[in-house]
N, C-alpha and C positions, 0 to 999 in steps of 0.2 A: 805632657798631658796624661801619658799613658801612667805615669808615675802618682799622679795625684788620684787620678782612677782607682787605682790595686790600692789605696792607703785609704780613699773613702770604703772602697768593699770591703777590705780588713776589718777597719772601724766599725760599718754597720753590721759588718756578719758576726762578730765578735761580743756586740752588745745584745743581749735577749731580754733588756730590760722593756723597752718600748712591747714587746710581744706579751708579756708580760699582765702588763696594764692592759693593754688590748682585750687577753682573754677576760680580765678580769672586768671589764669593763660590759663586755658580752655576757658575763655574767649577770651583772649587775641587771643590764637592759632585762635578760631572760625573765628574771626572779621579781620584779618591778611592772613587766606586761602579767605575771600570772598572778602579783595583787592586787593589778585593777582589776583584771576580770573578774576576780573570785570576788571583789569588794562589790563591781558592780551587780554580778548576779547575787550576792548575799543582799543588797540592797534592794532589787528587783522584787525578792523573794520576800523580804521584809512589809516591804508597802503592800505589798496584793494582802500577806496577811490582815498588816491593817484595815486595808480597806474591808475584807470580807468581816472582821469585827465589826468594825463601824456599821455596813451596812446589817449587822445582825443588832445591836444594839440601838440602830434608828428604827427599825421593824418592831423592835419589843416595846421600845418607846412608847411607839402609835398605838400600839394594841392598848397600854394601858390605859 
């Protein structure tokens, strides 16, 4: 038992591919949360502009 033991820990300590992907994957997630955010506050920021056109454009509208 002990023999198959020290041949799996060889094995897993030996291979640094899995860690690998891991970091790489943590990356991924990292770089993925700060395009949504930046998408949805670029978004947020977009609409209010619109809106504030719109409602300066529905104002001038009535005037005329």
């Amino acid at each position: 038992m002990f023999a198959f033991v020290k041949k799996f820990r060889s094995f897993v300590a030996g291979d640094r591919r899995g860690v690998t992907a891991l970091e790489y994957g943590l990356i991924a997630a990292v770089i993925g949360g700060v395009v949504i955010t930046a998408a949805t506050n670029f978004g947020t920021s977009l609409s209010s502009a619109y809106s504030t056109i719109g409602s300066a454009l529905t104002t001038k509208a009535a005037g005329i």
